[in-house]
N, C-alpha and C positions, 0 to 999 in steps of 0.2 A: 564567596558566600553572598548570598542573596537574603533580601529577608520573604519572608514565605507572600508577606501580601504584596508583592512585586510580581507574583507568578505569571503568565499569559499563556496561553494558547500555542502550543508549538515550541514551546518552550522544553528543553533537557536539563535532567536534574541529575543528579549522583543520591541516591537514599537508599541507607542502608546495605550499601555496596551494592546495587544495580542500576543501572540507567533506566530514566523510564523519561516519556515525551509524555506534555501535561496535552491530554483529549481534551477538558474542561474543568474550569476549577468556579467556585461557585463563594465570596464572601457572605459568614452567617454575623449577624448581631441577633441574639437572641435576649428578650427582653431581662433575663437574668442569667449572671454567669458575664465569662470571657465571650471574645469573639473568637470566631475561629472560621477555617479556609478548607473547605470541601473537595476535593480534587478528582478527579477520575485519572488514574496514569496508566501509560500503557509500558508493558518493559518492555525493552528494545530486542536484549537476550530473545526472550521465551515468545516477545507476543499477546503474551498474554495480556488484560485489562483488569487494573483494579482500582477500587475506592478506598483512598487514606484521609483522613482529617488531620488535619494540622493546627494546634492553637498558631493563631494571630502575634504575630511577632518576634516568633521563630527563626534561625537563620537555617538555611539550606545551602548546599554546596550545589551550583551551577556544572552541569559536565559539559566539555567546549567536544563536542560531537565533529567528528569532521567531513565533510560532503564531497564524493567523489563522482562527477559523471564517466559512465565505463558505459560502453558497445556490449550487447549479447555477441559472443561468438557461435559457441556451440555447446551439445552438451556428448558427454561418451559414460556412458552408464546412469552414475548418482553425480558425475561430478558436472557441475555446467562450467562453463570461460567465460569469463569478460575480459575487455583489454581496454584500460587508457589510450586513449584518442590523444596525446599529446607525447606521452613516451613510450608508446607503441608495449610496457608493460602489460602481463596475462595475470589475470586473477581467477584460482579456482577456488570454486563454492559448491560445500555438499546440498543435494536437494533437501535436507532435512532443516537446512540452515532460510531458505527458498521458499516454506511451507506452499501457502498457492496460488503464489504468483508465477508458479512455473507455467501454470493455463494460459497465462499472458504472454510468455516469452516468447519470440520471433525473432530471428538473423536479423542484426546491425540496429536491433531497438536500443535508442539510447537509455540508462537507466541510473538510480542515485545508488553507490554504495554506501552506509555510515558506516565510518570506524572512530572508536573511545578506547585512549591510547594505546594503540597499534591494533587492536584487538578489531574485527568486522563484526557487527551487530545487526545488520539488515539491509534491506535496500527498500528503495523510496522507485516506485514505477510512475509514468508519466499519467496526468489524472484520466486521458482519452488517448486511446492506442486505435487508430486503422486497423483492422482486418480482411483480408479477401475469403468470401464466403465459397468453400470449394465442392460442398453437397447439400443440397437443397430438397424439399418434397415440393409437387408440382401444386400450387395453389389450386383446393378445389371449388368446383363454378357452385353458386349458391351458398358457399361458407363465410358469410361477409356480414356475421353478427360484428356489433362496432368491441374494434380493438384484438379482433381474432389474431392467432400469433401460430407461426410452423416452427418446427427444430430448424435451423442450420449449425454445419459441422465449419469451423473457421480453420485456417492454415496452418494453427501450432493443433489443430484434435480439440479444441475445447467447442460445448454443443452449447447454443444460448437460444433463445424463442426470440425471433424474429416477426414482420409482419409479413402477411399475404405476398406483399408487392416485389418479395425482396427475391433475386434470382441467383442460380447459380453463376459464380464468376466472377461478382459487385463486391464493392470497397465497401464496407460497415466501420461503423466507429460504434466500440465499446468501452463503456465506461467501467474504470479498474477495480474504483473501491466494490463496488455490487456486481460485478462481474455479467451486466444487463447490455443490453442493445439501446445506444443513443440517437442514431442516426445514419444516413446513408453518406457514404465520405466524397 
């Protein structure tokens, strides 16, 4: 048990029977009344984000999350693989559980599993993934207002806006949480 204004950032909790990672928590003293600790949590389960307030000086049960790096193998219908890199172990995962980070996935991407006691809760993707760009529109002559952007199609099917310069065949780095175009790799 923790006491609530110990919380940080990146922090896992156990409340109310679901795991949730603290996004941001915020200490209030308001000039009348207790203080109290703002939170935004995300559950690990669903995904989902929410706002819970906690008075100040609470105790909270800490959940010990445990972090697994696993390889993308493949996938064969809904189900995807991964496999542990250390004892050659296969893990399969429904895309429902995947939500959309499946747009991200690519053969032998290294990626985080969490699991809270025995049970899988999500996975943690790396914050910048390479892609090779594998269809492109041909940059047209005169369309060079500042920051112009074309579709390209990347190597797992996912479509992101691109700039002018970028061609079929080139390494791009995309960035996970916004699922946007960072850079040429």
């Amino acid at each position: 048990m923790i006491n609530v204004n110990d919380i940080k950032n990146g922090m896992t909790i156990n409340y109310e029977g679901n795991v949730y990672q603290v996004v941001e928590f915020q200490h209030v003293k308001p000039g009348k009344g207790s203080a109290f600790v703002r939170t935004k949590l995300k559950n690990l389960r669903t995904g989902n984000t929410q706002e819970i307030t906690f008075n100040a000086g609470i105790k909270i049960e800490k959940a010990q999350v445990e972090k697994k790096a696993l390889s993308y193998l493949y996938n064969s219908g809904d189900t995807y693989v991964f496999m542990d890199n250390t004892t050659y172990e296969q893990i399969e995962l429904n895309k429902s559980m995947l939500n959309d980070y499946i747009k991200f996935l690519k053969e032998d991407l290294v990626v985080e599993i969490m699991s809270f006691e025995g049970e899988i809760i999500g996975i943690n993707l790396p914050e910048k993934i390479s892609y090779k760009v594998i269809d492109t529109e041909q940059a047209v002559k005169g369309n060079t207002t500042s920051g112009a952007q074309k579709d390209a199609t990347l190597e797992t099917g996912y479509v992101i806006k691109v700039p002018l310069f970028i061609e079929t065949g080139e390494e791009v780095i995309v960035t996970t949480s916004d699922g946007k175009y960072s850079s040429r790799a």
